[in-house]
Residue, then its C-alpha position, 0 to 999 in steps of 0.5 A: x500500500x502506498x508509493x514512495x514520494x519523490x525526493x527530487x526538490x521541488x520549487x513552491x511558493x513561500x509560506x509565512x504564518x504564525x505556525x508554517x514557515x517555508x523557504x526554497x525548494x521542498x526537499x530542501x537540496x541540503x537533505x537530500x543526501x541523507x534521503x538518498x542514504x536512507x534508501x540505500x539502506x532502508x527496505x523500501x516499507x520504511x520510505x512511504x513518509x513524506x520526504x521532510x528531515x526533522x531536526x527537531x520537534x517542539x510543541x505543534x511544529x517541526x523543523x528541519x535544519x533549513x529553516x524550514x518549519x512544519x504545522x504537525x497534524x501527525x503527532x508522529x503518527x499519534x504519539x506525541x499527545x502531549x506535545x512534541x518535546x514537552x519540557x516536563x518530559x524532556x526534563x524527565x527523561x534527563x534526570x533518569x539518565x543522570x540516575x545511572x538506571x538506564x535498564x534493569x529488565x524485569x528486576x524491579x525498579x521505582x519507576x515501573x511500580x510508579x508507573x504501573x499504580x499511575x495507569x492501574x489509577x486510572x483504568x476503569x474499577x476492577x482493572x488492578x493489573x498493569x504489564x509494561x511492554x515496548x509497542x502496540x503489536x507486543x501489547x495487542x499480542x499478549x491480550x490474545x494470548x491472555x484471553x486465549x489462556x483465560x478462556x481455556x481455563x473456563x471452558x477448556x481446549x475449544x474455548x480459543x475462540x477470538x472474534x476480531x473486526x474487517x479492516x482493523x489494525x493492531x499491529x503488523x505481527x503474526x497475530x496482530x494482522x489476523x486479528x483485523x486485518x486491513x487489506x491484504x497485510x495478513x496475506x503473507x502468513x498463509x496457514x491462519x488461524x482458523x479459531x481467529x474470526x473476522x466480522x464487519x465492522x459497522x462504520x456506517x459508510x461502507x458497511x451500511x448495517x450498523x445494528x448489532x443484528x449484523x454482529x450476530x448475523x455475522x457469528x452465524x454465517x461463520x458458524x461460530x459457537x459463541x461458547x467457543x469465543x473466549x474475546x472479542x478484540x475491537x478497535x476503540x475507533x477503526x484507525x482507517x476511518x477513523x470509524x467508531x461503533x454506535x453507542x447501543x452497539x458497543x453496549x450489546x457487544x458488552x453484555x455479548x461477551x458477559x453472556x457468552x463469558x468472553x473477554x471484551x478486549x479494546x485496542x486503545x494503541x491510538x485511542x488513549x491519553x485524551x487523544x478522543x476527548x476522554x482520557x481513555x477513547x472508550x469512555x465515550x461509549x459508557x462502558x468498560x473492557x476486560x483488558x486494554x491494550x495501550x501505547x503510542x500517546x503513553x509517554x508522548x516520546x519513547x517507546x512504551x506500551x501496555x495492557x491492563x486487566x483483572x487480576x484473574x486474567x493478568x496472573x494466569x501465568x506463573x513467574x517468568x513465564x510472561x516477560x519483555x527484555x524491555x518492560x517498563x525501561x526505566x526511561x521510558x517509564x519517567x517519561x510516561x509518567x511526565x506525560x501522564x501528568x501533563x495531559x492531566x495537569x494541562x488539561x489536555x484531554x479538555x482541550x482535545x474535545x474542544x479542538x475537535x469541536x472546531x476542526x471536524x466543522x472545518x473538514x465537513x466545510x472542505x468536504x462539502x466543496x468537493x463532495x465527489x471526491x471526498x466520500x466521507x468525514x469523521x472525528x472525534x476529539x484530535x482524530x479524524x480522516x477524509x475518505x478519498x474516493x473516485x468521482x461519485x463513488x466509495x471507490x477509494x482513491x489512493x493516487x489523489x489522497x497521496x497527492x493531498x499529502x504532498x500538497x500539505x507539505x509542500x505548504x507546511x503542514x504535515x500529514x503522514x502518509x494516507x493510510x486505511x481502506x486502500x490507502x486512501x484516507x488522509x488522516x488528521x491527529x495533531x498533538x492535544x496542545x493545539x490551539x484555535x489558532x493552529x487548528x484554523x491555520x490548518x485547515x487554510x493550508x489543508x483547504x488549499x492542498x486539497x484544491x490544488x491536489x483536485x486540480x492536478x488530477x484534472x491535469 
């Protein structure tokens, strides 16, 4: 999915606002030789970002070493909700390395108890376990495993059943891609799993039913025994829209899996830390999971993630027997617990909500200049997504979308590469810090690419 961008420089017009400033041709000819090195020794998987060379990041903004000065609506690929280079974290991350303790594996530390009490804190009641892992896949990973092992304990070796949803995304390992999988990503595995179900999802636009009927009409056409399913693993939202489950769907999901005695397991990689405007993305549905599994916007920097459950799932298995070499780095650990308290202290998770409140207008308002071309709009809080589609249709049109990508940088504002159903959605996530101002400066920019975009396809 997707092409690699051009990294030939391009002349573009100058931009000066508050938030983007750019200067000379994009890329800048200084770059490009570290562009060139990249692609000489990186597979080509790692060059579908667009071609910009970040000397640093701070706050809403990134800048190269030219000059050049970026409106981020990336997070770096929702992570950095906090911000990027917030001062509370980089100060954190600082005083851990003067500490001395840079690794200590699964030895005890300080930080990891505080970290692990923080997050069990403020997980729903009954969730009092925490296990620190190192990234999205790893932590949706382990909540297969654990509800596999959890159901096998109550209903014995059938019991393994796990019903997943079309075109999710929680990972690109073995388990992970056949849990959702968007596109083709699982094509490679070959032998599936077949006590791994896949249902539609209801996203309201290329699924119309959005009842929960369509859930149980689906496990029938599977032919699945519901006393076999031992958890249901579904996105808080759909990456790809990005889709949300009706409330009254959610709602039946949950009590399904208490009939059928299932672990409710949400994916909350790219839903959590007020990124949907509640801390956690699944608050808006007013209901709770068995386990959730979390990471990205955990410590707005290094690599951290995490599952949360009830202590009769999480201590299935004996000592020694469920560990990574890297649980709760020390490091990564101050720097999780210095963006947990920015997000709270700053009121971010506030500010997500109301910043959504001005950005999904501005989109629709996009929208309805091209309503052939842009299929469909969504959001919720600093997530949202334009469906690029083919004149008049809900083909996806990935060839335009990438080119409203390139349109936005080449003006200063920052998209990562269009992702989800045919690579073809052009994906807003701006750090939760943004202000009016930035959100509005945005959407100028996005407004503008998009025209610009449309009328080079025309050419």
């Amino acid at each position: 999915m997707g092409e690699p961008f051009d990294i030939t420089p391009t002349e573009v017009p100058e931009v000066t606002t508050r938030y983007r400033r750019i200067r000379g041709p994009i890329p800048h000819p200084d770059t490009v030789p570290i562009l060139e090195r990249l692609r000489r020794s990186e597979p080509r998987s790692m060059s579908g970002q667009p071609p910009i060379v970040w000397r640093r990041a701070e706050g809403v903004q990134v800048h190269d070493a030219c000059g050049n000065v970026w409106l981020d609506w990336s997070s770096g690929v929702l992570v950095t909700n906090a911000g990027h280079g917030h001062p509370a974290i980089r100060q954190a991350i600082h005083d851990q390395c003067d500490s001395g303790l840079l690794h200590n594996y699964c030895f005890p530390s300080e930080e990891r108890a505080l970290l692990a009490e923080t997050l069990v804190d403020l997980a729903p009641e009954g969730i009092d376990r925490c296990f620190l892992l190192t990234t999205g896949s790893e932590a949706t990973e382990c909540c297969l495993k654990l509800a596999r092992t959890w159901g096998r304990s109550r209903g014995g070796d059938r019991k393994i059943g796990i019903i997943g949803f079309l075109q999710g995304f929680h990972g690109r390992t073995m388990g992970a891609q056949q849990m959702g999988p968007l596109g083709d990503g699982h094509r490679w595995i070959g032998n599936l799993d077949p006590d791994i179900h896949r249902l539609p999802f209801p996203d309201g636009y290329r699924v119309t039913d959005t009842s929960f009927d369509g859930f149980l009409r689906g496990v029938r056409e599977a032919r699945i025994d519901p006393q076999t399913v031992a958890g249901v693993m579904v996105e808080t939202y759909q990456g790809a829209g990005p889709d949300f489950l009706p409330d009254d769907y959610a709602k039946e999901l949950r009590r399904w899996c208490d009939a059928h005695n299932a672990l409710l397991i949400f994916d909350e990689v790219q839903a959590g830390f007020g990124r949907c405007g509640a801390f956690w993305g699944f608050e808006g549905y007013g209901i709770a999971p068995d386990l959730i599994a979390c990471g990205k916007g955990i410590s707005s920097s290094l690599p951290l993630s995490a599952v949360l459950g009830p202590a009769d799932v999480m201590d299935l298995y004996p000592p020694g027997s469920m560990t990574s070499t890297h649980s709760g780095n020390p490091i990564c650990c101050r720097a999780a617990l210095a963006s947990i308290r920015t997000i709270l202290d700053e009121g971010l998770v506030d500010n997500a909500r109301r910043m959504g409140e001005r950005l999904l207008p501005g989109l629709l308002t996009i929208q309805s200049r091209h309503p052939a071309r842009i299929g469909c709009v969504r959001g919720r809080g600093l997530v949202a997504g334009m469906q690029i589609v083919l004149p008049n249709t809900t083909t996806p049109d990935p060839e335009l979308a990438h080119a409203i990508v390139e349109e936005c940088f080449r003006a200063g504002l920052l998209l990562f590469a269009p992702v989800g159903v045919g690579g073809a959605c052009v994906k807003i996530a701006p750090p939760l810090c943004i202000t009016p101002d930035a959100v509005a400066d945005g959407l100028d920019a996005l407004t503008t690419a998009t025209e610009r975009a449309i009328d080079r396809m025309k050419h």
